[in-house]
C-alpha positions in Angstrom: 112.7 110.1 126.2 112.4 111.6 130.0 109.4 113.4 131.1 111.8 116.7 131.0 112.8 116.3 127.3 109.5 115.8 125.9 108.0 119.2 127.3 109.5 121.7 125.0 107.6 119.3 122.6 104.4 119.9 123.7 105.0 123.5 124.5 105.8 124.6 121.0 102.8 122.7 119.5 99.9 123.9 117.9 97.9 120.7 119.2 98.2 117.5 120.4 97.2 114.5 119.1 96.3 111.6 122.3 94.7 108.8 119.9 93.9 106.3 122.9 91.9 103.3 121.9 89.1 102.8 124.1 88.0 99.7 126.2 86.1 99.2 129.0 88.3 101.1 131.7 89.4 103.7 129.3 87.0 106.9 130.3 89.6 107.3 133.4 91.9 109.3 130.8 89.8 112.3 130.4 91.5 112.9 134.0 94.4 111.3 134.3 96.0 110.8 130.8 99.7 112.8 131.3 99.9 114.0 127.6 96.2 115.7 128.0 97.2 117.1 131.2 100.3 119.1 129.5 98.3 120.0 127.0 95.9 121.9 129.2 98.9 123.1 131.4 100.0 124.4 128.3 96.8 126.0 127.2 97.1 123.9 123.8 94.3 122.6 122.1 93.9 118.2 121.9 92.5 115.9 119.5 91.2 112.6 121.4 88.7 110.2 121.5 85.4 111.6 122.6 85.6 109.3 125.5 89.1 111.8 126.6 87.7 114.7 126.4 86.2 115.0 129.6 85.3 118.8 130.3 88.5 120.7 129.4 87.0 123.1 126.3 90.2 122.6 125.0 89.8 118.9 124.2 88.4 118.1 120.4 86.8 115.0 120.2 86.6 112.8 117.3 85.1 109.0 116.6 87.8 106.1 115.6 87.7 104.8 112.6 85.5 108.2 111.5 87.6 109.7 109.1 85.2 112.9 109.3 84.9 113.1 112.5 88.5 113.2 112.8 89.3 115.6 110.4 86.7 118.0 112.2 88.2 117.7 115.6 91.5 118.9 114.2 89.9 121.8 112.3 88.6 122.5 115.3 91.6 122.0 117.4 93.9 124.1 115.2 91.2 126.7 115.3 91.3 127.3 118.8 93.3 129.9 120.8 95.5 128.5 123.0 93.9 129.4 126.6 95.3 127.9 129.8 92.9 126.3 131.7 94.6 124.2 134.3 96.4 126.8 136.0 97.4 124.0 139.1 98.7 120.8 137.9 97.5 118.0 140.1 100.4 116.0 141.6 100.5 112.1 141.0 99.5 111.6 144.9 96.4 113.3 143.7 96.0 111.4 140.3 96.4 107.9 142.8 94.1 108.9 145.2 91.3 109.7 142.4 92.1 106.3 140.3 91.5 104.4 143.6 88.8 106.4 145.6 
């Protein structure tokens, strides 16, 4: 599915789900993971790893392999209003230059 098709999917949803597994290099995603970026663009709430979250207020994070934790973080997710914060998308020059710098 293009990058095009999939946004009418995200638009419409009441949250989105970004269950990334986490290794060593994996706290880069709170900044540059593409599905957590439309969410915010959107002003839609995410469920993600803690490590993900970053600080977008709109990111609910939950512990793998905690069912409880999980099932919070989407309570908490589908309880949010949807609020856009990221009002200026950054472009993937600036997504390079910030994995790199």
């Amino acid at each position: 599915m293009t990058f095009d098709a999939t946004l009418p999917y995200v638009r419409f949803s009441d949250a989105v789900v970004a269950p990334y597994r986490e290794s060593t290099a994996s706290s880069y995603l709170a900044e540059t993971s593409l599905k957590l970026l439309q969410a915010s663009f959107y002003g839609i709430p995410s469920i993600c790893p803690h490590f993900a979250v970053g600080d977008d207020p709109l990111r609910h994070g939950y512990t793998a392999g905690n069912g409880a934790s999980a099932i919070a973080a989407t309570r908490a997710a589908l309880g949010t209003a949807r609020v856009p914060v990221m009002q200026n998308a950054p472009t993937w020059d600036r997504v390079a230059e910030q994995l790199f710098a």
